[in-house]
N, C-alpha and C positions, 0 to 999 in steps of 0.2 A: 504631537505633530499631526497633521491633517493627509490627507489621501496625497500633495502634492510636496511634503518634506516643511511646509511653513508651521512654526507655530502655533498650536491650536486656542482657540478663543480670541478676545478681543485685542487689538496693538497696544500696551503702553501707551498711555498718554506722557506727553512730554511734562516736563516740571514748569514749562510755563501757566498750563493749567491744573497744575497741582501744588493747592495753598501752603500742605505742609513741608514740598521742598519748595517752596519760594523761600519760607520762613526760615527754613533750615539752610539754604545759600546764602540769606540775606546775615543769617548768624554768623556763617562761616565767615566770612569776609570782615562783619564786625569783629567778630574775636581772633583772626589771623593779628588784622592792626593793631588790635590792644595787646595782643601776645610778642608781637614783634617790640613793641615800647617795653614791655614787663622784661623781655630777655634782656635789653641793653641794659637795664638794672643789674639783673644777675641771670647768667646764661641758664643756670640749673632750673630756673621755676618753668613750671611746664605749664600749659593751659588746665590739669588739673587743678593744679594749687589755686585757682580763683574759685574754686567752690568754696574753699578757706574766705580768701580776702572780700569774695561777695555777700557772703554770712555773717562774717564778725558782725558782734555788738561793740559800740562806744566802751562798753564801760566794762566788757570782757564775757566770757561765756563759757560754759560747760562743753567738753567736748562731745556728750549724748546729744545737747541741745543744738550743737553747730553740724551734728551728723543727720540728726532729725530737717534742719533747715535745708539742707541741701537734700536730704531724700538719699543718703550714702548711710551704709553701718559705720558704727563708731572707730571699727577694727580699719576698714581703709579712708576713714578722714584723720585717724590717730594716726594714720602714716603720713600722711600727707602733711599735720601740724608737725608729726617729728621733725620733717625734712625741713621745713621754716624755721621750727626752733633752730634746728643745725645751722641755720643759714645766716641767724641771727636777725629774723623777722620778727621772732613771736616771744613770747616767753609765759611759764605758767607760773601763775601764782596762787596762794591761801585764796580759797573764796569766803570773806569776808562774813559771809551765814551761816557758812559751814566748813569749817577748818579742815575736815576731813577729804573733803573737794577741791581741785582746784581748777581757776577760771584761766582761761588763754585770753593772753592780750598782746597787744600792739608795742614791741619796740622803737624804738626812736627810727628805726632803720626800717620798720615797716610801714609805718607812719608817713616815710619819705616816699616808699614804694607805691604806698597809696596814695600819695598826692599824686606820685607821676602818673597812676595809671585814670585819675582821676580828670589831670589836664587832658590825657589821648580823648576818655569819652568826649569831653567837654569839645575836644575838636572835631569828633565824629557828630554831634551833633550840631554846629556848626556847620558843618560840610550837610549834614542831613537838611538842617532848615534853608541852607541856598540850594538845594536841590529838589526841593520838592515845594518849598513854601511853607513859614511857621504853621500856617492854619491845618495844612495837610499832614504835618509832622505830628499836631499834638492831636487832631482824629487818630493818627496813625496809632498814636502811644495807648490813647484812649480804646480803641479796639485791640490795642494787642492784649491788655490789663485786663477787661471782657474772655479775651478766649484764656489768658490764665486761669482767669476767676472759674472758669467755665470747663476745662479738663483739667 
């Protein structure tokens, strides 16, 4: 606090010019909608569980390898698949290299989940290119892929 009771140092800049809550608003709002479609599925999946369904491989995956992808320990993605398995999203099976392993894969019923959550993007990007313009959308994507790449 300063000689008069204000805060000492510079004001908060608002999040209007600050790129990483632009990004971080702009996520929220995308991932509220797509969490909103995933609950009418089944109320239980929570917006955790998409580090699951954004990870999966086609052809099935190690749970080290699906906790490494998402940048989570094995011990809370292994909770997260348990909960799916329960739900009857997932199911583990023999991995086919190494019998001693097994690969988490896609149930019929998760397969379905993913389609619906699939459609929601498919609409958010939609809504995205009449709002902004395809050309601006795909710079858009184009630079966000850069600042991935990049932190």
């Amino acid at each position: 606090m300063d000689g008069n009771g204000r805060p000492a140092g510079p004001p908060p800049r608002g999040p209007e010019r600050n790129t990483g809550a632009l990004l971080f608003q702009a996520y929220q709002r995308l991932a509220d909608h797509i969490n909103d479609a995933t609950r009418r599925v089944d109320h239980r999946v929570r917006p955790a569980h998409a580090a699951v369904f954004v990870n999966m491989e086609h052809a099935g995956i190690r749970l080290t390898r699906l906790a490494e992808k998402a940048v989570m320990t094995p011990q809370a993605m292994g909770e997260l698949v348990d909960d799916l398995e329960g739900w009857g999203f997932l199911r583990r099976v023999p991995d086919p290299v190494d019998r001693r392993a097994k690969l988490i894969v896609f149930t019929e019923r998760g397969h379905d989940a993913l389609t619906t959550a699939f459609a929601v993007i498919d609409g958010v990007e939609r809504k995205l290119r009449a709002l902004i313009g395809a050309a601006e959308l795909a710079r858009l994507q184009a630079a966000l892929i850069r600042i991935a790449e990049e932190f």
